[in-house]
N, C-alpha and C positions, 0 to 999 in steps of 0.2 A: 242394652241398658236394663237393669233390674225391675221389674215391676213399682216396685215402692219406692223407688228414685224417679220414674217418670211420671209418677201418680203426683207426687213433689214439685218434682219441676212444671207442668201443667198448671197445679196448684199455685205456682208464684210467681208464674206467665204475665199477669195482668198486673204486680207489682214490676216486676223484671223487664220483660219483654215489650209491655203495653199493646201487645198484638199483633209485632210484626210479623212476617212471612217467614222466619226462622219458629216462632213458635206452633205455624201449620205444619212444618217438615218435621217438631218432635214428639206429632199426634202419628200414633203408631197406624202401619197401614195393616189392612184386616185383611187374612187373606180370606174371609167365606164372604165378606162383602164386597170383593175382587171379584170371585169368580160370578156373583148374581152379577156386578154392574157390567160385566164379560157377556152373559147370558141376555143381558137387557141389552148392549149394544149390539149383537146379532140379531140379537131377534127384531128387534129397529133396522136394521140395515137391510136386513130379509123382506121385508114389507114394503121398505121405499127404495128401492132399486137405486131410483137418482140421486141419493144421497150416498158416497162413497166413504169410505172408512177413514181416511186423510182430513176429510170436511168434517168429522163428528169428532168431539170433545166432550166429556163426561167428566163431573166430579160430583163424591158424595161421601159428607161425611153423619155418623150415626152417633150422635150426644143423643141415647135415652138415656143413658147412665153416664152424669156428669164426669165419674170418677173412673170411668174407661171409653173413652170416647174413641174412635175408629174411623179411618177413611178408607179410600179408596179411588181409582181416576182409571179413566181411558181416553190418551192422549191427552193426560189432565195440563203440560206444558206446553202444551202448542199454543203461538200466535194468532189468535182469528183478531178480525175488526168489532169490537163489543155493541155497535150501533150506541144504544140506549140503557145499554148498563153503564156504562161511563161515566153514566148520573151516580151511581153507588160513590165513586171515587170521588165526584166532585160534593156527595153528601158531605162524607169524612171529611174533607176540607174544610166546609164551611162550619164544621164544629171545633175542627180542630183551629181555625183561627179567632172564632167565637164573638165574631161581631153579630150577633141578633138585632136587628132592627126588624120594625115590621114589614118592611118591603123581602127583605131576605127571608122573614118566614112565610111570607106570601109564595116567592117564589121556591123556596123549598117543596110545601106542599102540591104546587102544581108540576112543579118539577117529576117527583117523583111519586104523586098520585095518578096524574092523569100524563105524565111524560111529555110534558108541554118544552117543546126544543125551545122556545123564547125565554124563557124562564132560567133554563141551562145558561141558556147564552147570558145572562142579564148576570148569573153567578160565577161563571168563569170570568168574567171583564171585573167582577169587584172582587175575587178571587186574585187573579193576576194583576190586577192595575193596567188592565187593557183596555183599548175602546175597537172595535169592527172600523173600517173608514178605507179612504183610497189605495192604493200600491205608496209602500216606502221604500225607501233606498239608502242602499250604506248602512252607518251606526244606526240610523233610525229603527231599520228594517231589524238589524242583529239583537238592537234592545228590547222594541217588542218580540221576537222570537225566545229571546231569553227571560223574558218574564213570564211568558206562556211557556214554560218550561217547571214554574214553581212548583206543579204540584207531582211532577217526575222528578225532581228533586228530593222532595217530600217521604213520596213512597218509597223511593231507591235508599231512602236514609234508614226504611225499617225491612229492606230486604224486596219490596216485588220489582219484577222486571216489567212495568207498565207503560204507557203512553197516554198521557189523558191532558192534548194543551188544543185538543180542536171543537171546537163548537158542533155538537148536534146540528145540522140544517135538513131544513123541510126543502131547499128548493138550492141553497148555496153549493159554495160559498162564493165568495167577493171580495176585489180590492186585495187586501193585506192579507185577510183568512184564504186567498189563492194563496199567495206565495208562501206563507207559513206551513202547507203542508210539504212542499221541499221537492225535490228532485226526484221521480217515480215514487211519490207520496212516504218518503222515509219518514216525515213525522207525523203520518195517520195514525190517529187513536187504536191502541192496541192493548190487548191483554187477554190472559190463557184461564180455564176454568181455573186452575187451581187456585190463583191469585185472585179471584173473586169469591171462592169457596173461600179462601184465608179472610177475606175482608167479612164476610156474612159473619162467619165463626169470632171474631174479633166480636162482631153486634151483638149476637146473641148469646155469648158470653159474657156480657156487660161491660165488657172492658174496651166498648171505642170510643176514645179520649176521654170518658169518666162514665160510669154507671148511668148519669144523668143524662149525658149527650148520646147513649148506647137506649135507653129506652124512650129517647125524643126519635130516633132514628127507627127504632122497632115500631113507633108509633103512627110514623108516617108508612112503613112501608107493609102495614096491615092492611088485607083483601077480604073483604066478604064473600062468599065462595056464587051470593047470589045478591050482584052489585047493583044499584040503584041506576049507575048510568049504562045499560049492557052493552052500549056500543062504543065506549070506551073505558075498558075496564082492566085487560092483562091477566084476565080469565079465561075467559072464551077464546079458544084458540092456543091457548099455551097452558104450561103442565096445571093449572089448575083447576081444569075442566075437568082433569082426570083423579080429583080428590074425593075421596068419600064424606059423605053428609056425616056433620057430626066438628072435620077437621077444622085448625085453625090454619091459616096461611097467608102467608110474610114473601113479597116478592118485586119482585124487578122486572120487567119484561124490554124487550127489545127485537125490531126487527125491522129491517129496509126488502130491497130488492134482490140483495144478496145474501143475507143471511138471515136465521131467526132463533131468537134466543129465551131463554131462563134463565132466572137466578131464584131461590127461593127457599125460606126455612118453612118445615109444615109439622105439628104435630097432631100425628092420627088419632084416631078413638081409642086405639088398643094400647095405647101410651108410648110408641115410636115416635122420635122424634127426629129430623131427617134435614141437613141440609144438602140441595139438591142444585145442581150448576150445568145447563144440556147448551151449548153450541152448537150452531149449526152452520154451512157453508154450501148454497147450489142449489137446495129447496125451499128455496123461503116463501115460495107462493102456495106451496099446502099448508094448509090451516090444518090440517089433521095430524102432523106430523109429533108436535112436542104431549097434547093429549093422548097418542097411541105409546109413545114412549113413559109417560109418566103411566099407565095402565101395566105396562111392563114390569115397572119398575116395583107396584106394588104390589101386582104376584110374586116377584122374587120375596119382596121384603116378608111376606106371608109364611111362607114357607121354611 
């Protein structure tokens, strides 16, 4: 496609498109930003042995300059389990169906300030029209499975291939939220860097469900690089650690027993600006792992 035709089409994404996952496949892929995010996932994999190339996922795309923006991915479609990004998904819902009450912006902010899973859960039940409660059966069982189905509905209607109908749990699940996740966990929450780079890029492009719902969302998901609560923050320990004094930084974080994650827009001192999406699968007990990586990441971008 002609430079001045996709500079265009870009340009009328957020009238046209409104951000779906069709509009991240027509941001052109870069190839010198290929080969550093190529360079930063070996030189990651070199370091942590137990982390294997299959379990890592990378995506990054480069809006310094609005009007040529640029990605790049390794393994950027693969399926991992999102933990605590899955909150991202269930942001965009709760704007996109635009009931603000103050208990919903209550639970927004905890939701995806401090990753509070009760708070998720309190938003995907007013989300779906669901309640947590016993084992059901038959239609019962079918109906709530297909209303915790709304928000893969949803996204599938603007192109991503996502899973987002199971509750964060600290300790679950129970009752219903057993059986909902299905037969060798077919309907566990799922989704691939790319499709979460597509949703950031949607935010910080202004266009997730309106300029105004896109900078309530950038509002919550602003990080002080040196946070008031350090022990629970989404800094320490993941790629924000590894930002230089000075950046601003927009993120997500997520991480269980089995994986550990990022999501995250940053713009540096030197006026890069960088969305950044690291998966991960098998190491989730090193804390060192996503700071080593985002250290990688901004030698390449230096150079």
């Amino acid at each position: 496609m002609p430079r001045v035709a996709l500079t265009l089409l870009l340009c009328l994404a957020p009238i046209v498109a409104h951000g779906d996952f069709r509009e991240f496949r027509a941001v052109p892929l870069d190839d010198g930003l290929a080969a550093r995010l190529n360079r930063v996932a070996a030189a990651t994999l070199k370091e942590f042995p137990k982390l294997t190339a299959d379990n890592l996922a990378l995506t990054v795309i480069d809006v310094t300059r609005p009007e040529q923006i640029g990605r790049a991915d390794f393994h950027g479609d693969a399926p991992f389990y999102p933990a605590s990004l899955v909150k991202l998904f269930f942001m965009v819902e709760t704007y996109h169906q635009g009931r603000m009450t103050p208990e919903i912006q209550r639970a927004l902010r905890e939701m995806i300030q401090v990753s509070d899973n009760d708070a998720a859960a309190f938003l995907l039940d007013v989300l779906t029209d669901t309640a947590s409660g016993s084992e059901l059966e038959g239609k019962a069982l079918d109906d709530f499975i297909d209303r915790r189905r709304k928000l893969n509905r949803y996204f599938a209607s603007l192109g991503y291939d996502i899973s987002a109908m199971i509750k964060p749990w600290s300790f679950g699940p129970f009752g219903r939220d057993t059986q909902i996740m299905g037969e060798k966990l077919a309907n566990r929450n799922r989704a691939s860097a790319n499709s979460i780079a597509s949703l950031l890029l949607w935010i910080v492009r202004r266009h997730a469900i309106s300029p105004q719902a896109s900078e309530a969302m950038l509002a919550l998901l602003e990080r002080p690089l040196s946070p008031p609560r350090p022990t629970e923050n989404q800094i320490a320990a993941f790629l924000g650690e590894a930002m230089p004094p000075g950046a601003r930084f927009w993120s997500k974080a997520g991480d269980t027993s089995e994986v550990r994650h990022d999501a995250a827009y940053v713009e540096l001192p030197g006026g890069t600006k960088l969305i950044i999406v690291v998966l991960t699968r098998g190491a989730a007990d090193d804390k060192t792992l996503l700071p080593a990586f985002g250290k990688h990441l901004l030698v390449e971008m230096a150079q």
